[in-house]
C-alpha distance (Angstrom), angle and dihedral (degrees) to the residues before:
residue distance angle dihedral
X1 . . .
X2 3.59 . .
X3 3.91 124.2 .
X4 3.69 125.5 -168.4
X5 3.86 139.8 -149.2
X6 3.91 135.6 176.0
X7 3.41 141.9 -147.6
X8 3.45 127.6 -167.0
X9 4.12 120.4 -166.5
X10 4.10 138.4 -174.2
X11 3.32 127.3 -177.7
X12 3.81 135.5 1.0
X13 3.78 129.8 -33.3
X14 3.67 100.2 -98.4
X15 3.50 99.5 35.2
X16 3.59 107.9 25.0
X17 4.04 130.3 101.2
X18 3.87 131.8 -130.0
X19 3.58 142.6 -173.1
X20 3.70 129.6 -155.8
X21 3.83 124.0 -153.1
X22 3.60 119.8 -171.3
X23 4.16 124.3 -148.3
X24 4.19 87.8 -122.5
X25 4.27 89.5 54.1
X26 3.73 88.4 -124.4
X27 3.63 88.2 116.9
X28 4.02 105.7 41.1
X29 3.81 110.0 171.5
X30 3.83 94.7 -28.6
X31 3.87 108.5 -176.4
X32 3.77 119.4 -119.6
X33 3.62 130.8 159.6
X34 3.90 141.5 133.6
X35 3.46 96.5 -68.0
X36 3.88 93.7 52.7
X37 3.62 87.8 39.9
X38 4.01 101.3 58.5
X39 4.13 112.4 1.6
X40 3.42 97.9 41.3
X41 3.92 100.5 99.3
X42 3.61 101.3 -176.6
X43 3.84 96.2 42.1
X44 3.60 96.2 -139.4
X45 3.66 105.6 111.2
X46 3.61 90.7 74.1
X47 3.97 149.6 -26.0
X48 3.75 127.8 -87.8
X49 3.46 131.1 -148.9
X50 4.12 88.0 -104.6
X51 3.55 94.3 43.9
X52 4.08 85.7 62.5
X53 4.11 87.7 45.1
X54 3.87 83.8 62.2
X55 3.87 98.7 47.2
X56 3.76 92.7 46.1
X57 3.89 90.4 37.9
X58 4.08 90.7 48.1
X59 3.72 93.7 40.9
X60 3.60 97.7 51.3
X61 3.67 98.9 51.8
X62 3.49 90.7 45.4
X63 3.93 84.7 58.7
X64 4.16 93.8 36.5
X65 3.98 83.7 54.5
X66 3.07 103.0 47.3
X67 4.17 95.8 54.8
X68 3.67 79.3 47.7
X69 3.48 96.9 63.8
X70 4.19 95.6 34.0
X71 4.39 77.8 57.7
X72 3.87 91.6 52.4
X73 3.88 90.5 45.0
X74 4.43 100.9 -97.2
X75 3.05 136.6 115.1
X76 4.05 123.0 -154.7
X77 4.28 119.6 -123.0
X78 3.45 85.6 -158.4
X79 3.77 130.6 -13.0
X80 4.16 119.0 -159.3
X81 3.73 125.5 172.3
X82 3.77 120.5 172.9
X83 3.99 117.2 -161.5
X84 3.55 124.3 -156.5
X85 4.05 114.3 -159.2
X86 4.00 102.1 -160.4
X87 3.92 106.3 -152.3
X88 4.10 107.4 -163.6
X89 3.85 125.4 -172.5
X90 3.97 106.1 -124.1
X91 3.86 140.5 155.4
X92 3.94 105.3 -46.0
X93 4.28 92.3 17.6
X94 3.70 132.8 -78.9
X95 3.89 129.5 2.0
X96 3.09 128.4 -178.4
X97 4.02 99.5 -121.1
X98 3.67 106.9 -172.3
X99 4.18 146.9 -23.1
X100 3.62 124.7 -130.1
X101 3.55 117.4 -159.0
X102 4.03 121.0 -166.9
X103 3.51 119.8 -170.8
X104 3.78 124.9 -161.5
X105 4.34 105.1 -173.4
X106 3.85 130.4 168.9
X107 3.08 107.6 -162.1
X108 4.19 124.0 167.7
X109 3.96 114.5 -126.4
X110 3.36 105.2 3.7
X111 4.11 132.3 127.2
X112 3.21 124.0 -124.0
X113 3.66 89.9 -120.0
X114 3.69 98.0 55.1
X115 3.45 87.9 48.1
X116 3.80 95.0 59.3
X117 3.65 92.0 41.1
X118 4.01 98.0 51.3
X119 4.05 91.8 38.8
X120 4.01 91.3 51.8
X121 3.90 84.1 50.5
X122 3.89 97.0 46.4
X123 4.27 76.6 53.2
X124 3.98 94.0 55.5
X125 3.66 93.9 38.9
X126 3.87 105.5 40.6
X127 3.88 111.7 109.5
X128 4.12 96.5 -125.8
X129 4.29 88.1 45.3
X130 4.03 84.6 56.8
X131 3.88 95.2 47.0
X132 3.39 89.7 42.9
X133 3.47 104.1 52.3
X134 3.41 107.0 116.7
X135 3.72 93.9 80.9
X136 3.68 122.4 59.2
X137 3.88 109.2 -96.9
X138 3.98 113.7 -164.6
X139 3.48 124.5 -171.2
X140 3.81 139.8 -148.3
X141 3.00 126.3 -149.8
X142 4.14 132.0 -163.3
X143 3.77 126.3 170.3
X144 3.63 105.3 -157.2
């Protein structure tokens, strides 16, 4: 399975403009550019590249949990994971410097200790976690 995105780009990096188009047309055009990126404070203007980490990052260990669960004989009420992608300026630019991951779940008849166990597992084995692993990813977890 293969799934595509594009990005389209004019200009130069500070003052340039962008659009990203995604294979599934949910993104059509979207703007993005520096100005979006870094002095937009309330983020709503447009998306960012790390903005779209944490939606596929939050949406696929929603997903990765919830099989985990369904294998361990649960299923979720409700299932809601917020990431956080923390972009820091450092020697040569911007890194990406770390992911937080909190997890609200309800989730009838299980421990508290299962839970932690099978939601730190749905961490190590989502998809997104593995690709992006070279940054520390923590995870919180709440059973509600």
């Amino acid at each position: 399975m293969i799934r595509t995105a594009k990005a389209h780009w004019a200009g130069d990096g500070k003052s340039g403009e962008g659009t990203l188009t995604t294979q599934s047309g949910v993104l059509n055009s979207q703007p993005y550019s520096f100005k979006l990126r870094f002095e937009n404070a309330d983020g709503q203007a447009g998306t960012n590249p790390e903005e779209l980490i944490a939606a596929a990052h939050s949406g696929c260990f929603s997903m990765a949990l919830a099989f985990a669960l369904a294998n361990a004989g649960f299923t979720a009420t409700s299932i809601d994971t917020e990431a956080s992608v923390d972009l820091q300026p450092g020697e040569g630019g911007f890194s990406i410097t770390g992911i937080k991951l909190k997890l609200t779940a309800v989730i009838p008849g299980i421990s508290q200790g299962q839970f932690d166990e099978i939601a730190a597992g749905a961490k190590a084995g989502c998809p997104v976690s593995k690709a992006l692993s070279a940054v520390p990813i923590s995870l919180e977890a709440v059973l509600a």
